[in-house]
Biopython code that builds the backbone (N, CA, C, O; Angstrom):
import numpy as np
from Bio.PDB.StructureBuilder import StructureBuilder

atoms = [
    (1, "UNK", "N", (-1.352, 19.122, 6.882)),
    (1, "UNK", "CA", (-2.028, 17.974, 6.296)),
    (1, "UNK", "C", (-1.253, 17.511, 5.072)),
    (1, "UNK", "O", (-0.543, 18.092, 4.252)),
    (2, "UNK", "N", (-1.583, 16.462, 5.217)),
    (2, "UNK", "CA", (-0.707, 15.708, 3.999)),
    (2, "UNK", "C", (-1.873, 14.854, 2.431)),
    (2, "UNK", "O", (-2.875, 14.202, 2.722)),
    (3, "UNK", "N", (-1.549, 15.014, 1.313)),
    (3, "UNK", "CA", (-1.979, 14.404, 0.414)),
    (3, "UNK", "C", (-0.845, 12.864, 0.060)),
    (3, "UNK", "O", (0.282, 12.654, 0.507)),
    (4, "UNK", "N", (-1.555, 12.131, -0.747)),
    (4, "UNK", "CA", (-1.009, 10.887, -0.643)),
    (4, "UNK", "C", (-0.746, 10.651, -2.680)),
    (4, "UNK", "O", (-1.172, 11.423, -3.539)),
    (5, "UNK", "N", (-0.234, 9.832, -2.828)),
    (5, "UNK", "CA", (-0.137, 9.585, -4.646)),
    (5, "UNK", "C", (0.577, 8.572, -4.497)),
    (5, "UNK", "O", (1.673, 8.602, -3.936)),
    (6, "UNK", "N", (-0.042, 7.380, -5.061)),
    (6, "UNK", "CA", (0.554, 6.015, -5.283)),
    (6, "UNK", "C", (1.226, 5.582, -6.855)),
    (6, "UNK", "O", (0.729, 6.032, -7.887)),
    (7, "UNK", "N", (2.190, 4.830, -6.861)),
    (7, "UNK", "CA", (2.425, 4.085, -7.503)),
    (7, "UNK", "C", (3.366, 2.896, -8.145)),
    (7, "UNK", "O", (4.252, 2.418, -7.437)),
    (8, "UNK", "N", (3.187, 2.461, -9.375)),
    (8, "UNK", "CA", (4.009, 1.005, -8.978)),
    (8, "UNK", "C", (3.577, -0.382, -9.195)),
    (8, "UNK", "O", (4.307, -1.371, -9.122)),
    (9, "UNK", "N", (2.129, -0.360, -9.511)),
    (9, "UNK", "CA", (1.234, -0.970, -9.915)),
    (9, "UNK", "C", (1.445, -1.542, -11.250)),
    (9, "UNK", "O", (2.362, -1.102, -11.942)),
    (10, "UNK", "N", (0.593, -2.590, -11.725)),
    (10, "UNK", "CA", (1.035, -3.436, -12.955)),
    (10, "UNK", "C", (0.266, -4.842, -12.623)),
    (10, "UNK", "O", (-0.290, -5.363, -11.657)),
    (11, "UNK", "N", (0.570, -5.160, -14.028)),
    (11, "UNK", "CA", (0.353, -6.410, -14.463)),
    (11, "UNK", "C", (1.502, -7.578, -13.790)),
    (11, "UNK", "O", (2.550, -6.974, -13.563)),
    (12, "UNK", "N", (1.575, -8.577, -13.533)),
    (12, "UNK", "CA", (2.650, -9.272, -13.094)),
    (12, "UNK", "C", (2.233, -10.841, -13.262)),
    (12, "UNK", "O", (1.017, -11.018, -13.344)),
    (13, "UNK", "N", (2.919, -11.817, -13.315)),
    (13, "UNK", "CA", (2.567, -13.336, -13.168)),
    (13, "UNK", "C", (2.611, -13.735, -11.766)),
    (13, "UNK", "O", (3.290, -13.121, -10.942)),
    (14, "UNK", "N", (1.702, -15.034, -11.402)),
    (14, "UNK", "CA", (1.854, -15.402, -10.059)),
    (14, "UNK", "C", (3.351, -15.679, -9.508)),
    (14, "UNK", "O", (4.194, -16.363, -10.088)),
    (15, "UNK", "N", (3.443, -15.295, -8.801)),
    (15, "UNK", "CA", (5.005, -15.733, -8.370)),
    (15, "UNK", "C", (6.116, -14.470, -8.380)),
    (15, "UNK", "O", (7.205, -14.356, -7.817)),
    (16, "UNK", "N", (5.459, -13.685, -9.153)),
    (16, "UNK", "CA", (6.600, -12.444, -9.249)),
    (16, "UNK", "C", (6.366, -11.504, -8.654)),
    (16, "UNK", "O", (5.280, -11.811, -8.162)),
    (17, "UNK", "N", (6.689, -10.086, -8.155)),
    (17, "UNK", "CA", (6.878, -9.319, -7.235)),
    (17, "UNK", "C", (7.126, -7.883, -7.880)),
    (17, "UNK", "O", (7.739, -7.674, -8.927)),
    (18, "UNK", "N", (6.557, -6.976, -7.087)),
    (18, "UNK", "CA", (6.077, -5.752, -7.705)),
    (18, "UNK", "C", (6.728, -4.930, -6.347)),
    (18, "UNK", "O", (7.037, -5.643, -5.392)),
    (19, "UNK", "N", (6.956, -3.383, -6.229)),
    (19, "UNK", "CA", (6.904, -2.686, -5.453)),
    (19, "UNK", "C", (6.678, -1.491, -5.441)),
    (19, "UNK", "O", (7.397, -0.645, -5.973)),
    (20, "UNK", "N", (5.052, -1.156, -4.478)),
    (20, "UNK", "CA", (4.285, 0.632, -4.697)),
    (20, "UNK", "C", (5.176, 1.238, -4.127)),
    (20, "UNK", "O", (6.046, 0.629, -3.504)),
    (21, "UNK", "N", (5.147, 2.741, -4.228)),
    (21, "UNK", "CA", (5.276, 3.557, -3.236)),
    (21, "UNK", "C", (4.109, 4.710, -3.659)),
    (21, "UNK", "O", (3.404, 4.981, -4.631)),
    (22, "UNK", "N", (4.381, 5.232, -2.236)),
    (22, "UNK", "CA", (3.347, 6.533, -1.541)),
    (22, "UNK", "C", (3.999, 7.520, -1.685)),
    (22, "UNK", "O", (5.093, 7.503, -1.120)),
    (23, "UNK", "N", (3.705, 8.514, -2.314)),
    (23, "UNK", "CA", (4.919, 9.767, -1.587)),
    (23, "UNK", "C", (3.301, 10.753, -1.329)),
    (23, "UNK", "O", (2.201, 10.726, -1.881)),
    (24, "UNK", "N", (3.803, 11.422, -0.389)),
    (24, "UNK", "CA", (3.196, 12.143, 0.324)),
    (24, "UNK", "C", (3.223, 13.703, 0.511)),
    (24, "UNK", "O", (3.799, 13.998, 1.558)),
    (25, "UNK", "N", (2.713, 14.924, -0.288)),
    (25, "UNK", "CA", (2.899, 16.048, -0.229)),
    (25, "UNK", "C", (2.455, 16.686, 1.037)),
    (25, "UNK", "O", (1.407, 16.365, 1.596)),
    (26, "UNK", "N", (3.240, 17.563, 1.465)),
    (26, "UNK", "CA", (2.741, 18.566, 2.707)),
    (26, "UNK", "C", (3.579, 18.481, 3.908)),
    (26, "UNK", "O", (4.692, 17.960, 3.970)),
    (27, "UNK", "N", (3.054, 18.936, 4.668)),
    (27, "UNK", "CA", (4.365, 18.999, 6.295)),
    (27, "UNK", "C", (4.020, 18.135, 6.763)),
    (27, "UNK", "O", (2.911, 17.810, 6.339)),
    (28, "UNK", "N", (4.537, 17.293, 7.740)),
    (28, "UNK", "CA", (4.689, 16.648, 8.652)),
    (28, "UNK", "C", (4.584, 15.430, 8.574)),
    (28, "UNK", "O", (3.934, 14.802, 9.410)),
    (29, "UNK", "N", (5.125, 14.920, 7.681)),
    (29, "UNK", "CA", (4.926, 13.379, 7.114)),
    (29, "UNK", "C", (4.904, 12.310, 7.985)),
    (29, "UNK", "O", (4.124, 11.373, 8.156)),
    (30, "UNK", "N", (6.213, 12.757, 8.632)),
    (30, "UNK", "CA", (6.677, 11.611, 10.114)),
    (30, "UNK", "C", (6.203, 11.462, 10.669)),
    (30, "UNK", "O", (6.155, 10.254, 10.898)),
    (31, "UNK", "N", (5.132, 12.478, 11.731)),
    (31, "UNK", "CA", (4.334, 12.375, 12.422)),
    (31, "UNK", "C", (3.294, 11.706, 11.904)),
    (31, "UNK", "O", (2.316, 11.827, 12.642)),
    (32, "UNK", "N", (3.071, 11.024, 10.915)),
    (32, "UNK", "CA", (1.723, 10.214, 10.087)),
    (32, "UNK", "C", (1.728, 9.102, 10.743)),
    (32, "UNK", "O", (2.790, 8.768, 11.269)),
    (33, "UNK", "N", (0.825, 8.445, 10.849)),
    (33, "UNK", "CA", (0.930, 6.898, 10.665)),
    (33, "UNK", "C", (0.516, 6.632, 9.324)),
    (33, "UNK", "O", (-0.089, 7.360, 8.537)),
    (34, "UNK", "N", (0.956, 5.438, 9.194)),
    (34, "UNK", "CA", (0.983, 5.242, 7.414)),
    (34, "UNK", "C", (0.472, 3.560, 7.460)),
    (34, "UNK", "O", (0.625, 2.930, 8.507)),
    (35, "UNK", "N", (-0.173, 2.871, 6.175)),
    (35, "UNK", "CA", (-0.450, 1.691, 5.926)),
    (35, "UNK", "C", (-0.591, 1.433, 4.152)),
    (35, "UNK", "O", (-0.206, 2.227, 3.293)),
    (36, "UNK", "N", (-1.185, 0.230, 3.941)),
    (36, "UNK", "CA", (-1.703, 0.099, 2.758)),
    (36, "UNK", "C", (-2.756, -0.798, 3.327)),
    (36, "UNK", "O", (-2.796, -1.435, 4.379)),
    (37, "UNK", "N", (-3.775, -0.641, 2.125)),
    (37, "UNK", "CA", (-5.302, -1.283, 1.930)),
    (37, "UNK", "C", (-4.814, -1.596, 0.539)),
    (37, "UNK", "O", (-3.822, -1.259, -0.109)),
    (38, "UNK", "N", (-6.321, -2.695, 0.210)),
    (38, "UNK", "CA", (-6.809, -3.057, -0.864)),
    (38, "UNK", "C", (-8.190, -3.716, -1.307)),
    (38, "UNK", "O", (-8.832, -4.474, -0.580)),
    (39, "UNK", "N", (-8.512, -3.387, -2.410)),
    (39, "UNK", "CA", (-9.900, -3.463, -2.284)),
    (39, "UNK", "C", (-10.232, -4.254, -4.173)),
    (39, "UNK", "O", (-10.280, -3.776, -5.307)),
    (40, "UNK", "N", (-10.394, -5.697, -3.548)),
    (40, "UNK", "CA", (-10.792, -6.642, -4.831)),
    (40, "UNK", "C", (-12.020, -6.150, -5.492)),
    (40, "UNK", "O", (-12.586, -5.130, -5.098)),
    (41, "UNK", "N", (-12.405, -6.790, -6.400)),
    (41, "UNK", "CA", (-13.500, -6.558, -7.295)),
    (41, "UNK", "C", (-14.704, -7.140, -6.156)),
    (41, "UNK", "O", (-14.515, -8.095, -5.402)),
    (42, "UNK", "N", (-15.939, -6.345, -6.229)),
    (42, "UNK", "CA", (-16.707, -7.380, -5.530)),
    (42, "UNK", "C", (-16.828, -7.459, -3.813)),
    (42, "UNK", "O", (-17.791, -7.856, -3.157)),
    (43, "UNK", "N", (-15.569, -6.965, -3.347)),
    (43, "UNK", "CA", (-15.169, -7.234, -1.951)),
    (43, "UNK", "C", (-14.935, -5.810, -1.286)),
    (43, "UNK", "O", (-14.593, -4.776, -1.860)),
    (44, "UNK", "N", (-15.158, -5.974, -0.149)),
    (44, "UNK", "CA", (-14.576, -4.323, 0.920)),
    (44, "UNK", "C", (-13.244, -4.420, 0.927)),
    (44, "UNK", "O", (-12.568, -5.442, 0.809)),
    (45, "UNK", "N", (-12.780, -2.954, 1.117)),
    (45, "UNK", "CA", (-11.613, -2.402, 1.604)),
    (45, "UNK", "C", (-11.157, -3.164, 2.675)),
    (45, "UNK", "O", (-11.901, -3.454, 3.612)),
    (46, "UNK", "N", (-9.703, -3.598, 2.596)),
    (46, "UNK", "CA", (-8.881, -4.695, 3.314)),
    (46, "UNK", "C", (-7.923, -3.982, 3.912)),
    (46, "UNK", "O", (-7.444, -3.124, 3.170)),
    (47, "UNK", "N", (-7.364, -4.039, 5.247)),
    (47, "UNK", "CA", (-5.842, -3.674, 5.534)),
    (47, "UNK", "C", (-5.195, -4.537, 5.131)),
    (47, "UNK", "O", (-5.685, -5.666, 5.125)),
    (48, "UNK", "N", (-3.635, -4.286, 4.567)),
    (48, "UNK", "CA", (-2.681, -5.013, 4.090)),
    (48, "UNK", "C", (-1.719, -5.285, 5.157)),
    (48, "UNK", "O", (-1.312, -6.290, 5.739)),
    (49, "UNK", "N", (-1.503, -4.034, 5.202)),
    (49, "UNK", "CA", (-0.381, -3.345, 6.699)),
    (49, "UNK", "C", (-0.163, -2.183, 6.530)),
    (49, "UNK", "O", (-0.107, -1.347, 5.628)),
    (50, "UNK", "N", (0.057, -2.375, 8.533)),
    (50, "UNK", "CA", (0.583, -1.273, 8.496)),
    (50, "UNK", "C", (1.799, -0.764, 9.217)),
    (50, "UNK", "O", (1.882, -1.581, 10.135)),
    (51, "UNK", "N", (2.428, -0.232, 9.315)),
    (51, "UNK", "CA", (3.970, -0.308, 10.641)),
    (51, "UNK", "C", (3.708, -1.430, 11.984)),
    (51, "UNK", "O", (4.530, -2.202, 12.476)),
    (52, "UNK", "N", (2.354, -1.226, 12.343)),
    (52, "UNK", "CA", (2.490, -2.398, 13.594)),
    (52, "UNK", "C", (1.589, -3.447, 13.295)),
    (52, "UNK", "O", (1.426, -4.095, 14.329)),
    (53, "UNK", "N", (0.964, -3.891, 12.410)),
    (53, "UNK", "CA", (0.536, -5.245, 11.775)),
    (53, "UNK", "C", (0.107, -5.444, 10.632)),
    (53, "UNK", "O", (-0.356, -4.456, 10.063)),
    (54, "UNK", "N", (0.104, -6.401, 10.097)),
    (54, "UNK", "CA", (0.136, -6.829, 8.892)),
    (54, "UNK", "C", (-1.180, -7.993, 8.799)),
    (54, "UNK", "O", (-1.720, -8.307, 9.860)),
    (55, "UNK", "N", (-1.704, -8.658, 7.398)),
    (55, "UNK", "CA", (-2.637, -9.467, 7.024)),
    (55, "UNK", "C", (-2.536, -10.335, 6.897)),
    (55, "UNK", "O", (-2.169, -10.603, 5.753)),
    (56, "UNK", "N", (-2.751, -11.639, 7.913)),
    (56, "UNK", "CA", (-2.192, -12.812, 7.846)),
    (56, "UNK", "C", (-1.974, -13.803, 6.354)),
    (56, "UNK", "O", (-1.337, -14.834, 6.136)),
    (57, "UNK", "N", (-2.834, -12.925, 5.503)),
    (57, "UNK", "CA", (-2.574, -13.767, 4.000)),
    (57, "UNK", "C", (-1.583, -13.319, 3.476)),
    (57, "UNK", "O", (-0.995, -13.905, 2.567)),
    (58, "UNK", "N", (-1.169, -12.020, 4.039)),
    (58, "UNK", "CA", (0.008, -11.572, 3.128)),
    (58, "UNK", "C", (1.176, -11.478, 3.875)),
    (58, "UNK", "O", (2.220, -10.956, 3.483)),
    (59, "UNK", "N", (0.929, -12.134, 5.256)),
    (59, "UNK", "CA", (2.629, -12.448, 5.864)),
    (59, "UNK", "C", (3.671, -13.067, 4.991)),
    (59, "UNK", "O", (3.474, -13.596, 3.897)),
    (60, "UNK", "N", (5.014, -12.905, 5.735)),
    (60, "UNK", "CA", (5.960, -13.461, 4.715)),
    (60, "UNK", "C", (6.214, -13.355, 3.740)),
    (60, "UNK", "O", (7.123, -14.048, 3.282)),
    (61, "UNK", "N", (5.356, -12.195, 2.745)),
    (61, "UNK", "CA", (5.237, -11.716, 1.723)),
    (61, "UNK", "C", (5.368, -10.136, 0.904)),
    (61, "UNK", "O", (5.898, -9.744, -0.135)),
    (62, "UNK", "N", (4.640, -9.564, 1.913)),
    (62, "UNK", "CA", (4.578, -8.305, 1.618)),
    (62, "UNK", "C", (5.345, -7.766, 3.060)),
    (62, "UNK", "O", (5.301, -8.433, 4.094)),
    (63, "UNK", "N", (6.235, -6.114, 2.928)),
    (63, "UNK", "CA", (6.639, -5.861, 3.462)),
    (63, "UNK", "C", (6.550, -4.401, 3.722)),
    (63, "UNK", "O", (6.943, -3.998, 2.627)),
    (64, "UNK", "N", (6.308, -3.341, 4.408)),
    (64, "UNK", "CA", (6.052, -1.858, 4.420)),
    (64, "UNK", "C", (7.177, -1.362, 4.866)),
    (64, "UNK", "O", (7.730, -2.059, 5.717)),
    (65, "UNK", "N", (7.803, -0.193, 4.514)),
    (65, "UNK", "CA", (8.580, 0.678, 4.878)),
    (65, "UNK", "C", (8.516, 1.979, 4.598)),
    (65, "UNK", "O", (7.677, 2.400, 3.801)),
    (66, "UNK", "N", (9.259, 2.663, 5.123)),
    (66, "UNK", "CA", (9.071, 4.431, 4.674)),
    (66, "UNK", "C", (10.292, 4.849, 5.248)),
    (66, "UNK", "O", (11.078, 4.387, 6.075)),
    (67, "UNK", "N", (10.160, 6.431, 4.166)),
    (67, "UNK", "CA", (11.587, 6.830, 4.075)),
    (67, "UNK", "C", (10.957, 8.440, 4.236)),
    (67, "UNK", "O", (10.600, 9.145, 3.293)),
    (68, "UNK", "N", (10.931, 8.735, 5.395)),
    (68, "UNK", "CA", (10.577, 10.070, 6.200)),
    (68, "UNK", "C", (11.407, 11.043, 5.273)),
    (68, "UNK", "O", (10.641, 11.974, 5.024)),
    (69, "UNK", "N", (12.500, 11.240, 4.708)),
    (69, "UNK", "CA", (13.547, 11.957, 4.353)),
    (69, "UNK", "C", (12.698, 12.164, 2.530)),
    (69, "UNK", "O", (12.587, 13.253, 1.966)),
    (70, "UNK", "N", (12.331, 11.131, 2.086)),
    (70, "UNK", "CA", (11.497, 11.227, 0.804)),
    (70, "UNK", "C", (9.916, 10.850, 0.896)),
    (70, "UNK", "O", (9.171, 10.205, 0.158)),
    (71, "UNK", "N", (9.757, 11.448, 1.973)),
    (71, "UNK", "CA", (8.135, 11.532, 2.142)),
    (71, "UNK", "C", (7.675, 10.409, 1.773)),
    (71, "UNK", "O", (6.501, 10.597, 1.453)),
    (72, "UNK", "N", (7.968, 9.292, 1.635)),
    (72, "UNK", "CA", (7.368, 8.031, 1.098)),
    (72, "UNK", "C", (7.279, 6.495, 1.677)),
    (72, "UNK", "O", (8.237, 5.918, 2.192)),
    (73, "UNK", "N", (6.284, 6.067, 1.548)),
    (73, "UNK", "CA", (5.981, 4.580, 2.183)),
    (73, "UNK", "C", (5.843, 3.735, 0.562)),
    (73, "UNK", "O", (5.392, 3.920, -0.569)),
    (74, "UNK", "N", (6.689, 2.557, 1.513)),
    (74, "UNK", "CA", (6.829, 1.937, -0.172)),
    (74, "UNK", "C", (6.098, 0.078, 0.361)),
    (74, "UNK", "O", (6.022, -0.516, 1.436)),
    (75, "UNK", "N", (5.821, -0.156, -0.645)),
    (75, "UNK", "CA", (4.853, -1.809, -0.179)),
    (75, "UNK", "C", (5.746, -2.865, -0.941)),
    (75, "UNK", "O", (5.272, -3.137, -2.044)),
    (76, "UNK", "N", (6.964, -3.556, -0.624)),
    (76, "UNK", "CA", (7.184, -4.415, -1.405)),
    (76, "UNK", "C", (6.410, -5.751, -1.541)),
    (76, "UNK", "O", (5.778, -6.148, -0.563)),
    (77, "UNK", "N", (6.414, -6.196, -2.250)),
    (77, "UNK", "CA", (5.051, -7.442, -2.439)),
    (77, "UNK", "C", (5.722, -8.431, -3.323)),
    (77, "UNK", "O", (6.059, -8.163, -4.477)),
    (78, "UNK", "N", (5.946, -9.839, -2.620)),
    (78, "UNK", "CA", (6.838, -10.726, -3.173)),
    (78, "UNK", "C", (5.819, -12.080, -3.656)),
    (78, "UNK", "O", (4.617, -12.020, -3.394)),
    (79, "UNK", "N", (6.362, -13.222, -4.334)),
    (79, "UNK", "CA", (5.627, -14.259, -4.151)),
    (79, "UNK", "C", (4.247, -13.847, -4.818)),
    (79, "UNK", "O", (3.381, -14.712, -4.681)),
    (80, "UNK", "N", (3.943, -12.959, -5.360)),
    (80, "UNK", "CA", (2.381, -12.673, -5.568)),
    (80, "UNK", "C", (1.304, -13.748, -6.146)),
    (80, "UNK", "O", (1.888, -14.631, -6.775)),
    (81, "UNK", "N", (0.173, -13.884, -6.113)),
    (81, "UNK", "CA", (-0.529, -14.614, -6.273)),
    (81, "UNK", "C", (-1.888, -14.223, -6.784)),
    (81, "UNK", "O", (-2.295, -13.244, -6.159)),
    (82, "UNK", "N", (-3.012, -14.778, -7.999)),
    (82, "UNK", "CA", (-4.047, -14.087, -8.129)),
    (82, "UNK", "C", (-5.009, -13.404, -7.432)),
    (82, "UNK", "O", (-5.722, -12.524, -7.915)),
    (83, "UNK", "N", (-5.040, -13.841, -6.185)),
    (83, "UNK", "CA", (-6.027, -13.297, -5.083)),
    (83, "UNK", "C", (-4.918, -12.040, -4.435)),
    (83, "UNK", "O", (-5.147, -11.353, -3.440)),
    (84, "UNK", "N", (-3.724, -11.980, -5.282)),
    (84, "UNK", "CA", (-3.329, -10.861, -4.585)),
    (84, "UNK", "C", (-4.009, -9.590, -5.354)),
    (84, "UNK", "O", (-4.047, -8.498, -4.787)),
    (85, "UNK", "N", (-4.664, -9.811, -6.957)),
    (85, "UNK", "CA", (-5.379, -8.820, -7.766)),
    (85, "UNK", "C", (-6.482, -7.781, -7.237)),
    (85, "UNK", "O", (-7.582, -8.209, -6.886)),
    (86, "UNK", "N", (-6.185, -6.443, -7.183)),
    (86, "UNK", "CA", (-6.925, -5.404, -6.396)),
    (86, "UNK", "C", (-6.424, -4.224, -6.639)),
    (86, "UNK", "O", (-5.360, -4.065, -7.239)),
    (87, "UNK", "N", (-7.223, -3.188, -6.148)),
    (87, "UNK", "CA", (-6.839, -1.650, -6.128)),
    (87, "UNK", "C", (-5.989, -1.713, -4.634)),
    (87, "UNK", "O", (-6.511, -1.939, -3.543)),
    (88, "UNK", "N", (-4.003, -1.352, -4.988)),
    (88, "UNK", "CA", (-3.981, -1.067, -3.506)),
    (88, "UNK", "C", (-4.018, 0.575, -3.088)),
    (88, "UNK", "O", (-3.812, 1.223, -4.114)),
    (89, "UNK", "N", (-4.180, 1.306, -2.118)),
    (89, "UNK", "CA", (-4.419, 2.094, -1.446)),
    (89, "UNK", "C", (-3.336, 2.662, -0.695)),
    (89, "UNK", "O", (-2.513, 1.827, -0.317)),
    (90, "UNK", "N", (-3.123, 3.794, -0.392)),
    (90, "UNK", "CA", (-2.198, 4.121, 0.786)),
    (90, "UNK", "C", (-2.692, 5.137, 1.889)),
    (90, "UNK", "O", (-2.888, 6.328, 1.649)),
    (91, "UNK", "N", (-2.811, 4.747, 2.706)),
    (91, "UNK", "CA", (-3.515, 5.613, 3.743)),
    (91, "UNK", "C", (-2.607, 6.571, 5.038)),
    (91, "UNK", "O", (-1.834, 5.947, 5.765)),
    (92, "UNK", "N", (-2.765, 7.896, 5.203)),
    (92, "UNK", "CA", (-2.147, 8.266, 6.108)),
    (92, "UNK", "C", (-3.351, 9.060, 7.812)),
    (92, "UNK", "O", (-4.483, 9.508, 7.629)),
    (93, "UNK", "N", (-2.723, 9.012, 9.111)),
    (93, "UNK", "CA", (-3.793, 9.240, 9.563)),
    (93, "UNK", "C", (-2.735, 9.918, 10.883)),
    (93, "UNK", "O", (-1.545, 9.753, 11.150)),
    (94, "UNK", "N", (-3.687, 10.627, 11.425)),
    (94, "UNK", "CA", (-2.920, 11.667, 12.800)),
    (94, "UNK", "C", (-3.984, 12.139, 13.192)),
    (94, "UNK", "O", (-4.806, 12.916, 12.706)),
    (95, "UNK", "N", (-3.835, 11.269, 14.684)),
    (95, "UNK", "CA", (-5.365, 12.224, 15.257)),
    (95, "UNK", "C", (-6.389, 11.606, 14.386)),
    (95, "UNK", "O", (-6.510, 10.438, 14.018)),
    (96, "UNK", "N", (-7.138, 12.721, 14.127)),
    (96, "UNK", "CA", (-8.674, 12.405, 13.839)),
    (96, "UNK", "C", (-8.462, 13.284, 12.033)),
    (96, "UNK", "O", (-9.412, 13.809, 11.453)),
    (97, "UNK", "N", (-7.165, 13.237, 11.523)),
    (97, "UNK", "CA", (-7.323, 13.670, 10.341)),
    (97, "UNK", "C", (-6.873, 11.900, 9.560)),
    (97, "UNK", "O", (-6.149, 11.063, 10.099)),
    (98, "UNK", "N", (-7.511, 11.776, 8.316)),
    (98, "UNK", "CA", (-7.020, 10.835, 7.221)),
    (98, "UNK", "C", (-6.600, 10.895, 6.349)),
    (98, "UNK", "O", (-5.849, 11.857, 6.510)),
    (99, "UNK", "N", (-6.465, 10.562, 5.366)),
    (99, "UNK", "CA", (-6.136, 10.757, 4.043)),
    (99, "UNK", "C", (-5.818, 9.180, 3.222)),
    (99, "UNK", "O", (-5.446, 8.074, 3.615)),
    (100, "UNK", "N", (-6.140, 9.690, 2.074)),
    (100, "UNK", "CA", (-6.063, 8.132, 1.017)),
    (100, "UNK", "C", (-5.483, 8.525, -0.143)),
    (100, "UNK", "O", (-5.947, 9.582, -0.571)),
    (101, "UNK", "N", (-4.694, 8.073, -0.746)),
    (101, "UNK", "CA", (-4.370, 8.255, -2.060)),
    (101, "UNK", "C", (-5.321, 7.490, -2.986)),
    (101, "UNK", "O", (-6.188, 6.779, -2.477)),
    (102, "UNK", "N", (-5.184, 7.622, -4.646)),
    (102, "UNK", "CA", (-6.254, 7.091, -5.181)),
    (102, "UNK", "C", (-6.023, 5.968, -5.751)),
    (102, "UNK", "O", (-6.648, 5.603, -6.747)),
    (103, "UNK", "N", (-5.147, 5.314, -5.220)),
    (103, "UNK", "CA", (-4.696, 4.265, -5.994)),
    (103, "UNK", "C", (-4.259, 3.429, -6.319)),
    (103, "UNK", "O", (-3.123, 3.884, -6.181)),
    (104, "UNK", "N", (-4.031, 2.134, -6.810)),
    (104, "UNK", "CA", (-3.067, 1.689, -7.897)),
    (104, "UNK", "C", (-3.479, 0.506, -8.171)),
    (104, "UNK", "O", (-4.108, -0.042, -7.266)),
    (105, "UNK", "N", (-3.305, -0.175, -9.297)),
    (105, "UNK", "CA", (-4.049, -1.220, -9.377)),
    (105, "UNK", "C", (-2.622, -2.301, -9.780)),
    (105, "UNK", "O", (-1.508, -1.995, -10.203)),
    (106, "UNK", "N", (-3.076, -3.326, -9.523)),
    (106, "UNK", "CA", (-2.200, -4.799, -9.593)),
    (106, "UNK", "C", (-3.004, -5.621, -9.866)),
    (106, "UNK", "O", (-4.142, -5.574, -9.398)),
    (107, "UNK", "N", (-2.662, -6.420, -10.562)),
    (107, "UNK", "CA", (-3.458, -7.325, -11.339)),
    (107, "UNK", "C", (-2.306, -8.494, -11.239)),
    (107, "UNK", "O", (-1.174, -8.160, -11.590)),
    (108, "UNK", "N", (-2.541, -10.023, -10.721)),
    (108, "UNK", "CA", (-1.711, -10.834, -10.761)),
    (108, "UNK", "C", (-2.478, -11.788, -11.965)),
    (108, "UNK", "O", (-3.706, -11.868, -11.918)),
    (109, "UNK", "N", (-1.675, -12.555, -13.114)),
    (109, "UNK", "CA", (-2.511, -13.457, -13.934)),
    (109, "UNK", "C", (-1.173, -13.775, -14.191)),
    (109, "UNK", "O", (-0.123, -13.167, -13.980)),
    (110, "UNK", "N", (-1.535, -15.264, -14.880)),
    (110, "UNK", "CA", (-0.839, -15.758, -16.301)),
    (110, "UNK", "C", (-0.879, -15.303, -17.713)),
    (110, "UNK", "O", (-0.230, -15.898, -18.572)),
]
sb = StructureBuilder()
sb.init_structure("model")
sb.init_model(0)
sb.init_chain("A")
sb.init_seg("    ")
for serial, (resi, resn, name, xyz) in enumerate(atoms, 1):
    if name == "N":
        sb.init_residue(resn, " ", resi, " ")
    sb.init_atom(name, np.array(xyz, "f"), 0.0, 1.0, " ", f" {name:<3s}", serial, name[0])
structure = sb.get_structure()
């Protein structure tokens, strides 16, 4: 089983671009499936993406990758925008096990 720890998070202006990563303690990382969520003030937990789809608000924008070799999934996030402001999340899952990291917050403003 794997634990998750985010970060990367910040303050930023609309228009500018931030990038999380996940790193992930424990065996078998690769075998994970991996994503990011986010969860606004006020609002439910959102998928962002994940290796096989993504959130049509944040196409063209945000991008997921991972680097099996450093246990880590990283979220680049371009173009940002205030409604991009939220806790993002990183989630890993295999089978019928999950896991979430706790975190990270982004805040887009002027």
């Amino acid at each position: 089983q794997v634990q998750l720890v985010e970060s990367g998070g910040g303050a930023v202006q609309p228009g500018g671009s931030l990038r999380l990563s996940c790193v992930a303690s424990g065996n078998g990382f690769a075998a994970y499936a991996v994503g990011w969520y986010r969860q606004a003030p006020g609002k439910q937990r959102e998928m962002v993406v994940t290796m096989a789809s993504i959130a049509e608000a944040v196409k063209d924008r945000f991008t997921i990758s991972r680097d099996n070799a450093k246990n880590t999934v990283y979220l680049q996030m371009d173009d940002l925008t205030p409604e991009d402001t939220a806790i993002y999340y990183c989630r890993a899952w295999r089978g019928s096990y999950e896991t979430w990291g706790q975190g990270t917050q982004v805040t887009v403003s002027s």
